[in-house]
gemmi code that builds the backbone of each chain (N, CA, C; Angstrom):
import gemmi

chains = {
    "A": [
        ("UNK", (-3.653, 10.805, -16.537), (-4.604, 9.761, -16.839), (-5.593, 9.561, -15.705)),
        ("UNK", (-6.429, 8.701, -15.827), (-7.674, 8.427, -14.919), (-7.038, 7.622, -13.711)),
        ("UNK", (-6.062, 6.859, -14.188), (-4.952, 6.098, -12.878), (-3.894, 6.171, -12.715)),
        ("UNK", (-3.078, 5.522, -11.914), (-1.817, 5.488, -11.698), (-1.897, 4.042, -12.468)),
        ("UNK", (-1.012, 4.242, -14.029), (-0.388, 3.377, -14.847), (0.859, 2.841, -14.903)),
        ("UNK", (1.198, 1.641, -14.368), (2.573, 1.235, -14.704), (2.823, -0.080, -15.749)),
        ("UNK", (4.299, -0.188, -15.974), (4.556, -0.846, -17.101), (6.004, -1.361, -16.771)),
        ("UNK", (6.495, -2.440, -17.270), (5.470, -3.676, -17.885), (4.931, -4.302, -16.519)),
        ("UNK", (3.878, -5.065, -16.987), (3.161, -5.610, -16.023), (3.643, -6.543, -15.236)),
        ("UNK", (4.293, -7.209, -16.179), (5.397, -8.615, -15.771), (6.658, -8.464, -16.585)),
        ("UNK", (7.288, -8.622, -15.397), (9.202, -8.324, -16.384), (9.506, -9.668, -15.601)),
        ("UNK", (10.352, -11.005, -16.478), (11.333, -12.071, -16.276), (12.780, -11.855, -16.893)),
        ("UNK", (13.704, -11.683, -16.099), (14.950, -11.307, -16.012), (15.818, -12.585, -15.790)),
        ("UNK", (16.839, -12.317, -15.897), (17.907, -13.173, -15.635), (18.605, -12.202, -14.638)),
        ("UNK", (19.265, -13.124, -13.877), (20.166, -12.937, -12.898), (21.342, -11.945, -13.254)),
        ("UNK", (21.112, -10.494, -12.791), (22.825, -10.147, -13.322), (22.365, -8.605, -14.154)),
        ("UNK", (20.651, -9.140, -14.713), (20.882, -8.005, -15.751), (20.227, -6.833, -14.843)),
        ("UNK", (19.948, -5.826, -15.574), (19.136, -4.149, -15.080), (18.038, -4.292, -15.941)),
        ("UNK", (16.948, -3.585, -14.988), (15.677, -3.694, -15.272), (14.776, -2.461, -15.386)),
        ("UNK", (14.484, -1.662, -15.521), (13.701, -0.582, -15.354), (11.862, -0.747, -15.378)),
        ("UNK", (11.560, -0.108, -14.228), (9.981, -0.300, -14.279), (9.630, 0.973, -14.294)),
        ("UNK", (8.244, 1.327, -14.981), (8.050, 2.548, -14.899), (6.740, 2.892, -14.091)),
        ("UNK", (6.405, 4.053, -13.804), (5.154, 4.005, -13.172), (4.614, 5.952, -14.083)),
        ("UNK", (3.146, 6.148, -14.419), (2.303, 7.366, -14.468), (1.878, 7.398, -13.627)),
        ("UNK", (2.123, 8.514, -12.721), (1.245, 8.663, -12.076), (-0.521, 9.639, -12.657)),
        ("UNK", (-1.132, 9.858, -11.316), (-2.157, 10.470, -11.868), (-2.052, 12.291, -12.233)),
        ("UNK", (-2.574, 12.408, -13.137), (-2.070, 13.672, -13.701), (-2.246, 14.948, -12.470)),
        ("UNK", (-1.278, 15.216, -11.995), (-1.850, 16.617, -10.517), (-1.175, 16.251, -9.738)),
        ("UNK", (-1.310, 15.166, -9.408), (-0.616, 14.493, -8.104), (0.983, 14.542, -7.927)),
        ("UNK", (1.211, 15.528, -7.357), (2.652, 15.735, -6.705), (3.440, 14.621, -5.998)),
        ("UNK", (3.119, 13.724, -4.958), (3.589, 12.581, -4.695), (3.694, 11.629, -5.025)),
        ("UNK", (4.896, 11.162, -4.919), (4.530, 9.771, -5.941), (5.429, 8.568, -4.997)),
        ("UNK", (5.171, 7.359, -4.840), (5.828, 6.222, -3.850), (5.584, 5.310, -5.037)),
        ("UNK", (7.149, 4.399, -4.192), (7.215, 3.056, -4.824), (7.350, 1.717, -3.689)),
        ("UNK", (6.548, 0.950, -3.579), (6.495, 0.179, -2.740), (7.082, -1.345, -2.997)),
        ("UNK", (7.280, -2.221, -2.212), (7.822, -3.786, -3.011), (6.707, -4.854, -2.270)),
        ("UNK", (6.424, -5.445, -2.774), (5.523, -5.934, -2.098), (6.083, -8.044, -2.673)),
        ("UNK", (6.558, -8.363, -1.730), (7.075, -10.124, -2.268), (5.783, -10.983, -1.660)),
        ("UNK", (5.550, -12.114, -2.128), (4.604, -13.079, -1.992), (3.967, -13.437, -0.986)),
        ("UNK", (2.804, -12.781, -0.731), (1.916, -12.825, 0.886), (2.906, -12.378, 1.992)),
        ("UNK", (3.372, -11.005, 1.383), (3.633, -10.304, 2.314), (2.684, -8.662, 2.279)),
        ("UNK", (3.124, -7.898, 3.411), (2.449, -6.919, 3.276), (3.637, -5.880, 2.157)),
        ("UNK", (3.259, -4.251, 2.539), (3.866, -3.466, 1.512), (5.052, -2.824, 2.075)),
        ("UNK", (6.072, -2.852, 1.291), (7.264, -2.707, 1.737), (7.693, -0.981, 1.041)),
        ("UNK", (7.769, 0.123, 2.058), (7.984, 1.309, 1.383), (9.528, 1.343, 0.733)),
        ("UNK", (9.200, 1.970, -0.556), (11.132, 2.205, -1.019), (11.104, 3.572, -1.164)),
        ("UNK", (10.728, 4.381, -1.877), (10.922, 5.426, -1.917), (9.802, 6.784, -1.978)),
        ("UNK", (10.229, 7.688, -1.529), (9.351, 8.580, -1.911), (9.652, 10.435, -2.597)),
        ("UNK", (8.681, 10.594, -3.370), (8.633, 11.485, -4.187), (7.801, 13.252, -3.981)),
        ("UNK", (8.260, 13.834, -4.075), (7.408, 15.010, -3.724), (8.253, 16.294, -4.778)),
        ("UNK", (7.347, 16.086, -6.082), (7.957, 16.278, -7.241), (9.120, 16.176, -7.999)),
        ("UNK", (9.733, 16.483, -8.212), (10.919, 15.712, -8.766), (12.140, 15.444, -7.912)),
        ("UNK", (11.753, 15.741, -6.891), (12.978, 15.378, -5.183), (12.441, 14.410, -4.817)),
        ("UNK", (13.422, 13.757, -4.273), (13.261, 12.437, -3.331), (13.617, 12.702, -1.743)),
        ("UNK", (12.714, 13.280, -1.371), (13.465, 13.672, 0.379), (13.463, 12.051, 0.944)),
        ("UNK", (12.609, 11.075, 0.897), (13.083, 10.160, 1.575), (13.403, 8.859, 0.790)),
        ("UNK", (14.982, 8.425, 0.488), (15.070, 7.029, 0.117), (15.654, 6.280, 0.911)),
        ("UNK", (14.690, 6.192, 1.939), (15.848, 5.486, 2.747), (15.068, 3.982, 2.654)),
        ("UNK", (14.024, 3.577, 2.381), (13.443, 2.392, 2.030), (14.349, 1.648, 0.988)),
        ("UNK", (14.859, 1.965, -0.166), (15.953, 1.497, -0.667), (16.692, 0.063, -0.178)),
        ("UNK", (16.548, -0.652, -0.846), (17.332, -2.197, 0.505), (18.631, -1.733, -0.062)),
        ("UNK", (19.422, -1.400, -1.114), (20.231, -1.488, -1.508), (20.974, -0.604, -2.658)),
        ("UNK", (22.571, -0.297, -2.722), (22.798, 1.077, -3.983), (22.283, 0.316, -5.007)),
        ("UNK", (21.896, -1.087, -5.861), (21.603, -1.373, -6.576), (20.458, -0.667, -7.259)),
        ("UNK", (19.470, -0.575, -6.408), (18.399, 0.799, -6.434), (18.368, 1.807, -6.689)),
        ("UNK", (17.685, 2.120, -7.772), (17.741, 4.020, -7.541), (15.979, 4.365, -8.436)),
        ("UNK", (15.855, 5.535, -8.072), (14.560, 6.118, -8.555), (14.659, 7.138, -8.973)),
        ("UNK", (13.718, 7.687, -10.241), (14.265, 9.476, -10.441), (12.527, 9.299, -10.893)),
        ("UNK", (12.403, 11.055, -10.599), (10.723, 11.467, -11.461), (11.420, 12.490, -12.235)),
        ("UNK", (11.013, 12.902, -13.240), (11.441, 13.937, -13.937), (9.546, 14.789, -14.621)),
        ("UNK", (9.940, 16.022, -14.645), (8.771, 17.000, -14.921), (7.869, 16.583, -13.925)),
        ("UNK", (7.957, 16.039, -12.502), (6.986, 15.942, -11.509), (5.623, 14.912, -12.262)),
        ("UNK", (6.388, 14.096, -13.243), (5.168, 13.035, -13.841), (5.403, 12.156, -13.512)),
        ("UNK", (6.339, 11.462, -14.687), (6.470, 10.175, -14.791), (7.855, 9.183, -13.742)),
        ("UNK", (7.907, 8.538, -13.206), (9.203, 8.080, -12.730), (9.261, 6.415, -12.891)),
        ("UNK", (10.734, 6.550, -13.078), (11.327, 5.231, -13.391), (11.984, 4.317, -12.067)),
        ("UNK", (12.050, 2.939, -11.845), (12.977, 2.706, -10.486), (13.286, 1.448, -11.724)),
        ("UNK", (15.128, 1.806, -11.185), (15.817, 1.018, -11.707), (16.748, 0.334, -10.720)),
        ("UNK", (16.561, -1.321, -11.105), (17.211, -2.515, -10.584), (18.423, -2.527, -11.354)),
        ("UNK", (19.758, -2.572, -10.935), (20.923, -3.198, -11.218), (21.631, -4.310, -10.399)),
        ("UNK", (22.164, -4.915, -11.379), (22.260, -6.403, -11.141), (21.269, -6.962, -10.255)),
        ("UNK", (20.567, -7.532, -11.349), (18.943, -8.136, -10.589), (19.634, -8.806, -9.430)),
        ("UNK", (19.148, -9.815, -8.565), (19.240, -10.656, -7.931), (18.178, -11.504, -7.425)),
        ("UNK", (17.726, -12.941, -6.889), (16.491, -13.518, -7.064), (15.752, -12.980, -6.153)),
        ("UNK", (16.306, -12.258, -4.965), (15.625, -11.627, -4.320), (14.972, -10.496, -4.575)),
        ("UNK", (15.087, -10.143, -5.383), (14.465, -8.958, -6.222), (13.055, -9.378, -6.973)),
        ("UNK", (13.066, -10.481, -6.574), (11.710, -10.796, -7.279), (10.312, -10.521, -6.568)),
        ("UNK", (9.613, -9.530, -6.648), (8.425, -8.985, -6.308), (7.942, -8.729, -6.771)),
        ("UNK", (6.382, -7.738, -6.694), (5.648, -7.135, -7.351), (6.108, -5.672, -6.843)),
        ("UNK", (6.384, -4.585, -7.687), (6.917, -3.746, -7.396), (5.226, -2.658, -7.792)),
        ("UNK", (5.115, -2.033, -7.003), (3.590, -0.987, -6.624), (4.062, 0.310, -6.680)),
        ("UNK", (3.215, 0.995, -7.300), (3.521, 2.834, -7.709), (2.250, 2.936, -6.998)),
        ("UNK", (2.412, 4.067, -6.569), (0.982, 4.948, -5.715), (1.521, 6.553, -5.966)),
        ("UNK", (0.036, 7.304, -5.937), (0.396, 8.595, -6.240), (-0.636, 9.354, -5.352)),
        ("UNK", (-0.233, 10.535, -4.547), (-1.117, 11.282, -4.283), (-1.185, 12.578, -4.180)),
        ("UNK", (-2.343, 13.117, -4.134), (-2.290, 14.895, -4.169), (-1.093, 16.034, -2.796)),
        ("UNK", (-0.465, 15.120, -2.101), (0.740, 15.430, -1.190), (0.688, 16.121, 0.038)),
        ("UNK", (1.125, 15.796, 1.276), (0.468, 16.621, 2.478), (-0.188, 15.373, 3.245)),
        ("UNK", (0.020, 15.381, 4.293), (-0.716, 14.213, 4.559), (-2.192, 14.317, 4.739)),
        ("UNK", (-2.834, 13.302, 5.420), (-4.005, 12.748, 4.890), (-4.774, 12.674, 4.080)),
        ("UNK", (-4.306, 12.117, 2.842), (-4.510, 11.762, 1.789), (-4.401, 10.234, 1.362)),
        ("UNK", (-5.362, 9.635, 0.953), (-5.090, 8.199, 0.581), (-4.267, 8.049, -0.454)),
        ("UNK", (-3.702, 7.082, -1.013), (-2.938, 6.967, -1.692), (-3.960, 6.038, -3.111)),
        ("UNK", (-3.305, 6.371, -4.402), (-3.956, 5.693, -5.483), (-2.975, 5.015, -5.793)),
        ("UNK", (-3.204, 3.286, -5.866), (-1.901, 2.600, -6.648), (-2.017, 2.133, -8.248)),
        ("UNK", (-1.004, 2.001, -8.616), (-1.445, 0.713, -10.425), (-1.131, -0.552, -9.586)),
        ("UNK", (-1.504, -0.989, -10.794), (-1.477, -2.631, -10.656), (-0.325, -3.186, -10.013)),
        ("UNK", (0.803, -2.770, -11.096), (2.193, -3.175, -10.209), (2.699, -3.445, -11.214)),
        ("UNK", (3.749, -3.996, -11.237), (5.170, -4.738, -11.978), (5.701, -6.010, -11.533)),
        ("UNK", (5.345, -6.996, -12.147), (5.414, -8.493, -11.448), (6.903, -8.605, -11.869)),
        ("UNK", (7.947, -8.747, -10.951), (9.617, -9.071, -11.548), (9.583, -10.413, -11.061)),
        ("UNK", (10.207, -11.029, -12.061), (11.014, -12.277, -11.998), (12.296, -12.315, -12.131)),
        ("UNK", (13.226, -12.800, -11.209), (14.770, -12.728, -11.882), (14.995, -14.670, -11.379)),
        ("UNK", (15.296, -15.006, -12.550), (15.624, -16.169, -12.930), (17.539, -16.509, -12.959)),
    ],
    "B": [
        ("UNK", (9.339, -2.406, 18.240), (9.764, -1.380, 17.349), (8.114, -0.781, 16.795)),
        ("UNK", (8.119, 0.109, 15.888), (6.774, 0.964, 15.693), (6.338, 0.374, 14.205)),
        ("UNK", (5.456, 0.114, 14.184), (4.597, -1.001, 13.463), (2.996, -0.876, 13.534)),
        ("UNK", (2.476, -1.308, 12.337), (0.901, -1.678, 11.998), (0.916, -3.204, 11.650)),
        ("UNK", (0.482, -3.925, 12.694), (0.181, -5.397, 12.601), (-1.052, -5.909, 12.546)),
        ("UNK", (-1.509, -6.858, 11.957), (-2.663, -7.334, 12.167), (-2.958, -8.445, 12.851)),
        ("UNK", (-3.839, -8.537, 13.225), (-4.519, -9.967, 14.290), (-4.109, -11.810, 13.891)),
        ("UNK", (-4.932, -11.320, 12.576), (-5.202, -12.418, 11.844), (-4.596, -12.554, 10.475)),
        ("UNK", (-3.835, -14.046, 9.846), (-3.389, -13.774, 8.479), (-4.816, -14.155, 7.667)),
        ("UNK", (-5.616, -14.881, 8.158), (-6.606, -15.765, 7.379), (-7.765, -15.210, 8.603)),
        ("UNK", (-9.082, -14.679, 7.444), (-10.366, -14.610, 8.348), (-11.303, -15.363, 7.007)),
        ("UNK", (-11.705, -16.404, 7.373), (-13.301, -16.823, 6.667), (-14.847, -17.195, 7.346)),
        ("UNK", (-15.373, -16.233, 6.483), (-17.021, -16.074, 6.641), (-17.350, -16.874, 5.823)),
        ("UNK", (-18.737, -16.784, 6.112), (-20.093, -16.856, 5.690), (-20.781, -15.760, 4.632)),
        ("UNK", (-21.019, -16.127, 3.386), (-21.692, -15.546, 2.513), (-22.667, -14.244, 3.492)),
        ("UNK", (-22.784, -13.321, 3.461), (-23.991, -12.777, 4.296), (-23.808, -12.413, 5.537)),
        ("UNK", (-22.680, -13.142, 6.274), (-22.706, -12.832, 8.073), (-21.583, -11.535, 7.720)),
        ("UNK", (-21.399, -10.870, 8.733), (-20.779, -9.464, 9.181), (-19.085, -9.958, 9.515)),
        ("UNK", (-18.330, -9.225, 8.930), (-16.738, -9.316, 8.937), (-16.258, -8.172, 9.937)),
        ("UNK", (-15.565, -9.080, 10.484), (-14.693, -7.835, 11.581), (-12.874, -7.828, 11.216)),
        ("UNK", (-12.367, -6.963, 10.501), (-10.984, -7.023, 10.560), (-10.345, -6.390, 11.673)),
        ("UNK", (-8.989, -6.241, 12.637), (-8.627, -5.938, 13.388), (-7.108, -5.221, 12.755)),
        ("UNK", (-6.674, -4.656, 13.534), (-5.207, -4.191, 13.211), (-4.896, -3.237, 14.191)),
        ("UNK", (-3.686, -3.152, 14.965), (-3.095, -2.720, 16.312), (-1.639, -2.126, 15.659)),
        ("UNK", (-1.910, -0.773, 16.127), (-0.659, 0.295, 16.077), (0.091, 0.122, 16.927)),
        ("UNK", (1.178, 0.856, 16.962), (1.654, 1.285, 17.731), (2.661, 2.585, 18.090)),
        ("UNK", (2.175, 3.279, 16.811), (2.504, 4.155, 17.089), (1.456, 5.626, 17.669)),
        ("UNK", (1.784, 5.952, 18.690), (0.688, 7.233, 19.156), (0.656, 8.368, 18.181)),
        ("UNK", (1.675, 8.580, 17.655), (1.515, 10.031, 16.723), (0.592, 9.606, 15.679)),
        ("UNK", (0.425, 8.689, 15.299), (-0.164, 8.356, 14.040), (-1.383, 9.103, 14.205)),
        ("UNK", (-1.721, 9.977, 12.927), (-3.016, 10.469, 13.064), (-3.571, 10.438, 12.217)),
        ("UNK", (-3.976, 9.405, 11.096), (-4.653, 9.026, 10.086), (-4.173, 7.387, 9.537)),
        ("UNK", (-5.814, 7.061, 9.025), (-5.558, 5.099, 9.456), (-6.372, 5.131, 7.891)),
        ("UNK", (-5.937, 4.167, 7.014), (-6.791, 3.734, 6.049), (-6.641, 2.515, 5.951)),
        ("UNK", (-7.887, 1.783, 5.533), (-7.889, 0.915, 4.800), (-8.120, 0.413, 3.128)),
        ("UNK", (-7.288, -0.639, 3.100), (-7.354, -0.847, 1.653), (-7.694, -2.277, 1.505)),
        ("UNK", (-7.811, -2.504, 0.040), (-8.495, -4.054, -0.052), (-7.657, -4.276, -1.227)),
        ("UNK", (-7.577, -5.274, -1.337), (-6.153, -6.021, -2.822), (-6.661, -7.583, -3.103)),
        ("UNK", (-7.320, -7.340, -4.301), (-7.633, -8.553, -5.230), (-6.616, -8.887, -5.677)),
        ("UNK", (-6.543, -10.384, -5.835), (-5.961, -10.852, -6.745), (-5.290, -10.438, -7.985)),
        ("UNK", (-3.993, -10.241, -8.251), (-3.202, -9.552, -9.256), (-3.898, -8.040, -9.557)),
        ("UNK", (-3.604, -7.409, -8.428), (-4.432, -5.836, -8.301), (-3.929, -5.447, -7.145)),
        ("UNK", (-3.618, -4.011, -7.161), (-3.210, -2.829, -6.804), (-3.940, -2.850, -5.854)),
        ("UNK", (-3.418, -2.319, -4.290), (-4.285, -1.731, -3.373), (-5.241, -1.135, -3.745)),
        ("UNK", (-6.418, -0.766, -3.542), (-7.862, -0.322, -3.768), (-7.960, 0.604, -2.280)),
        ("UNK", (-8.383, 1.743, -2.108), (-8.389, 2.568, -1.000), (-9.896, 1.783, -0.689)),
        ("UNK", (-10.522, 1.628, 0.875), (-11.937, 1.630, 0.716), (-12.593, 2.589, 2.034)),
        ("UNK", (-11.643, 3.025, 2.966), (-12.601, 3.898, 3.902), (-11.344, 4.432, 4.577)),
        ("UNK", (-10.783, 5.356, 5.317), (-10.195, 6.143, 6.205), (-10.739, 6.569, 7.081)),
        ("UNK", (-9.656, 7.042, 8.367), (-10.709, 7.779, 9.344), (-8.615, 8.604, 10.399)),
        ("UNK", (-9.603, 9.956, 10.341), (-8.461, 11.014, 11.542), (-8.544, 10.775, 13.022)),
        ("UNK", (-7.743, 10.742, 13.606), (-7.363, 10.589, 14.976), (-8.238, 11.431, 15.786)),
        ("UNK", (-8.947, 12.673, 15.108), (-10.044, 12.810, 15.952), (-11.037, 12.489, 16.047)),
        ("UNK", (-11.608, 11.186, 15.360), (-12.646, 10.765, 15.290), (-12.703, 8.584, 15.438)),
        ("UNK", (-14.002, 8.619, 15.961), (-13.918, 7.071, 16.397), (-14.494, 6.088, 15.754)),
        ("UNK", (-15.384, 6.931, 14.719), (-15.899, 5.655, 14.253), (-16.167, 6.289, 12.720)),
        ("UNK", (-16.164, 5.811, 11.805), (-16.625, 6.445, 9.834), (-17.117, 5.104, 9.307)),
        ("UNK", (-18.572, 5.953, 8.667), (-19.318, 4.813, 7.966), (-18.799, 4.923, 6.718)),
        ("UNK", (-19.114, 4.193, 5.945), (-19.171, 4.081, 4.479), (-20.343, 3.142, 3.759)),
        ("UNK", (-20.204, 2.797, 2.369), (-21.276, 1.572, 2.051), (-20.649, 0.315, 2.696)),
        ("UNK", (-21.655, -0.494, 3.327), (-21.380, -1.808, 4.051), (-20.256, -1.917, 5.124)),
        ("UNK", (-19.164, -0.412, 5.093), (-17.834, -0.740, 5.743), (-18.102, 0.151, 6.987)),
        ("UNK", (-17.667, -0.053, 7.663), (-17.658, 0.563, 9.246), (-15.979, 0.763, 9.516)),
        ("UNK", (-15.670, 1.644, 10.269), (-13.828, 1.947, 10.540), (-14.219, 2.351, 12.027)),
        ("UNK", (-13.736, 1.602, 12.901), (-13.828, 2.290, 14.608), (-12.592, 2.260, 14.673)),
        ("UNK", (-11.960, 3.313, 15.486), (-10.859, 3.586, 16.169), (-10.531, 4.128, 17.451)),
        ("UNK", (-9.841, 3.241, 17.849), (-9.892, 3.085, 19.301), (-8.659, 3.332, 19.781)),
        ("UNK", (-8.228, 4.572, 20.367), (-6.780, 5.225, 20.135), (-6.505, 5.056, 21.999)),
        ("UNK", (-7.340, 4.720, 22.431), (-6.543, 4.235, 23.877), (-5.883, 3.125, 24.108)),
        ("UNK", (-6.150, 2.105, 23.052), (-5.409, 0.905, 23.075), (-4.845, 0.410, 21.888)),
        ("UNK", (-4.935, 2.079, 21.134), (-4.142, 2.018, 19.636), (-4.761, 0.997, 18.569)),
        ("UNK", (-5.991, 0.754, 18.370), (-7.237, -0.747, 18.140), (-7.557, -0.141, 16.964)),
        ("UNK", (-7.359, -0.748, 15.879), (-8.372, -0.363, 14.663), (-9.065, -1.251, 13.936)),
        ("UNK", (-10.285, -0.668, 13.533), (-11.161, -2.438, 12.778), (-12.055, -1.934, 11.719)),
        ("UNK", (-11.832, -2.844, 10.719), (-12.793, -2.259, 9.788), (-13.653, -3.511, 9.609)),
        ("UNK", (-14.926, -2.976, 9.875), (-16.574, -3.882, 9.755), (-17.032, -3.814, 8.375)),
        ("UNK", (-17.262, -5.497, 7.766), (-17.805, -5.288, 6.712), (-19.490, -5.846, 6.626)),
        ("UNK", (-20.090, -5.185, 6.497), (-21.388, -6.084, 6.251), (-21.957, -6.893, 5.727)),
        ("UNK", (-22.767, -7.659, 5.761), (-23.307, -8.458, 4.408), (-22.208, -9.405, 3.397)),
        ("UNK", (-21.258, -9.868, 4.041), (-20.269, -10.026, 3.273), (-20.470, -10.763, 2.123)),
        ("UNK", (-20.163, -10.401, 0.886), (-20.214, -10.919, -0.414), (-19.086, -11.953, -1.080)),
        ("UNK", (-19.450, -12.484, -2.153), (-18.329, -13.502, -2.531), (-17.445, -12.201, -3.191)),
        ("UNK", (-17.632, -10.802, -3.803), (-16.978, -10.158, -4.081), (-15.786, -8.811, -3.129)),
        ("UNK", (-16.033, -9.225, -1.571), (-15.306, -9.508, -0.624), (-14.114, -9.941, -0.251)),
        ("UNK", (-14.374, -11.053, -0.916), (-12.637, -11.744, -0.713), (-11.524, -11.062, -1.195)),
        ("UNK", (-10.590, -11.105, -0.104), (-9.421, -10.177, -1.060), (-8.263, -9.928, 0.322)),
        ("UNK", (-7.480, -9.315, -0.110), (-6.331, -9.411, 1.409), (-6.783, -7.944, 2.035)),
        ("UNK", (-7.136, -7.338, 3.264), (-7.070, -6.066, 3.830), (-6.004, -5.584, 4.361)),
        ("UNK", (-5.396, -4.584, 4.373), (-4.388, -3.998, 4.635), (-4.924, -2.976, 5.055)),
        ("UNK", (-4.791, -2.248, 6.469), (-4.694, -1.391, 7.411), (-3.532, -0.175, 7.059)),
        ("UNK", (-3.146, 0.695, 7.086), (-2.423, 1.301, 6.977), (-2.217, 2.676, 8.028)),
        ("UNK", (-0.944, 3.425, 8.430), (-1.089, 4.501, 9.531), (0.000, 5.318, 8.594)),
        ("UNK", (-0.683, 6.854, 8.658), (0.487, 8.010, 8.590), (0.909, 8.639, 9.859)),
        ("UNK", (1.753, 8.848, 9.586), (2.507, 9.250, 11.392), (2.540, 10.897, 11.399)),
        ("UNK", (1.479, 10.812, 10.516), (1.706, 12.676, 10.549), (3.036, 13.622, 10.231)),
        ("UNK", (4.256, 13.056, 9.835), (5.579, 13.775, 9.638), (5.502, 14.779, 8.872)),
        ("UNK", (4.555, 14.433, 8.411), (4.587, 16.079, 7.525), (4.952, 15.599, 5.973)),
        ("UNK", (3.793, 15.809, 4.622), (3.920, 15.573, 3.282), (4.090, 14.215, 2.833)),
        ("UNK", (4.133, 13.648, 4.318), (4.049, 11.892, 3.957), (5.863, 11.179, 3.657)),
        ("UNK", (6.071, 11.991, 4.212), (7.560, 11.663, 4.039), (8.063, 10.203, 4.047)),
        ("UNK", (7.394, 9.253, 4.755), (7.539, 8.123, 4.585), (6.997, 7.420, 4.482)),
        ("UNK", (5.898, 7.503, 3.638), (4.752, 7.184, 3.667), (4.148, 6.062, 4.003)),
        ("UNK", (3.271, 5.701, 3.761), (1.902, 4.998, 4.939), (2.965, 3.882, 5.418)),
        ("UNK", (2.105, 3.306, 6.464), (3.240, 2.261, 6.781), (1.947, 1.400, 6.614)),
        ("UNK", (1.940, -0.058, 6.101), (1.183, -1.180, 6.169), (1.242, -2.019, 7.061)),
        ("UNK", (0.083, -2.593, 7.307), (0.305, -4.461, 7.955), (0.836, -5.323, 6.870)),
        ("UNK", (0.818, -6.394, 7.453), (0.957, -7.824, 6.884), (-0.458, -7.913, 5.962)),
        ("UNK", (-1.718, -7.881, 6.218), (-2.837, -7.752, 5.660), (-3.586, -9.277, 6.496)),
        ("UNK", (-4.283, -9.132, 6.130), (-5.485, -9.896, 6.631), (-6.319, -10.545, 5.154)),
        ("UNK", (-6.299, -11.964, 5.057), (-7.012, -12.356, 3.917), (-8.591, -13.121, 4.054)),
        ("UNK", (-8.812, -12.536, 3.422), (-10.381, -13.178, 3.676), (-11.164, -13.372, 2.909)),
        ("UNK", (-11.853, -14.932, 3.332), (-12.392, -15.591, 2.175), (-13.890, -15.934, 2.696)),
        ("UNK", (-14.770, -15.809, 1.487), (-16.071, -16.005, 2.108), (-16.617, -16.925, 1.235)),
        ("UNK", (-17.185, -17.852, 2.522), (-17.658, -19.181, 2.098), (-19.202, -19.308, 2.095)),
        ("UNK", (-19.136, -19.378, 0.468), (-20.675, -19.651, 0.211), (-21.654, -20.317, 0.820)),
    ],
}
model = gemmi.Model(1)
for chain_id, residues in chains.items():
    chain = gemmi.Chain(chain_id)
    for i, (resn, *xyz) in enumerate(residues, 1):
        res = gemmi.Residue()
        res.name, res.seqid = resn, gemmi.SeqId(i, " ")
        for name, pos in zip(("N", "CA", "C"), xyz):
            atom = gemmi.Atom()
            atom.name, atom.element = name, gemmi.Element(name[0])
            atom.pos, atom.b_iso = gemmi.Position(*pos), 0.0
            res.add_atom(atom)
        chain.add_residue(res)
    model.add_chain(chain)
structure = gemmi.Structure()
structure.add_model(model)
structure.setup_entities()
């Protein structure tokens, strides 16, 4: 696609349950990151992607976490047992891989866990 | 510990007068700095970069100097507009190779311009 698309825009959860957010990246782009970003803070790295491997998760706060890309496209990061601290805007960025390269983000994934 | 911080949480202008953002590394390997800008319920926005071999990159209205002896980075905005406002975030790659951990951010810098 023309951006890095993610979905849903806003997820409200309850305490306890699993959540899945998804992110497109941009079509080419081999790298792919997921960032957390909580309320007037800056961006918090979780994971990163360099086609369907994850050489670095060590951003991860927790095993509750996990991330997979599959066919070097699309990837999912899934929350188990939410918790209220889990409540952020969760940010996908994608880029052509190698460094110096800027990064393209979506909008994000607004979580609520209630 | 090794970090991209910024100066200021809050900068407000003047419709029209010239914006100076600041942001201080600390890491020496770092050899590529971007900045980004983030509206309101919106995604980082890339708006200018600049490589460790170089000190200063123009763009429209934005200026990026880098000042790697005292690890100093600033991005100049001109003319500042009410469509301006927004949080800046600084960012450094540490060069590791494929971005392995990728960019590291500030806190950001928010800035509001007063008509």
């Amino acid at each position: 696609g023309a951006g890095v698309s993610q979905s849903p825009s806003n997820k409200v959860t309850e305490k306890g349950k699993d959540v899945e957010l998804r992110c497109d990246p941009i079509s080419g782009h081999t790298a792919l990151y997921w960032y957390r970003q909580s309320l007037g803070q800056g961006l918090e790295f979780l994971i990163y992607f360099q086609g369907n491997s994850a050489p670095d998760k060590s951003g991860l706060p927790s095993d509750r976490f996990s991330a997979e890309r599959t066919g070097g496209s699309v990837s999912t990061l899934t929350i188990q047992r939410t918790q209220q601290e889990d409540s952020a805007v969760y940010l996908c960025a994608s880029s052509p891989g190698g460094t110096g390269y800027g990064y393209t983000f979506g909008s994000g994934t607004r979580l609520t866990v209630v | 510990g090794e970090s991209v911080g910024l100066h200021l949480p809050t900068l407000s202008v003047q419709e029209g007068d010239n914006s100076i953002i600041n942001c201080a590394y600390s890491n020496s390997a770092s050899d590529y700095f971007i900045w980004y800008k983030q509206e309101s319920g919106k995604g980082p926005q890339f708006i200018i970069d600049i490589r460790s071999n170089m000190d200063k990159r123009q763009g429209q209205r934005v200026t990026v100097l880098l000042n790697k002896t005292v690890k100093h980075l600033s991005l100049q905005i001109a003319a500042t507009q009410p469509g301006d406002s927004a949080v800046y975030f600084c960012a450094e790659n540490r060069g590791s190779g494929g971005g392995a951990d990728g960019l590291t951010f500030g806190k950001g810098t928010h800035l509001i311009i007063q008509p």
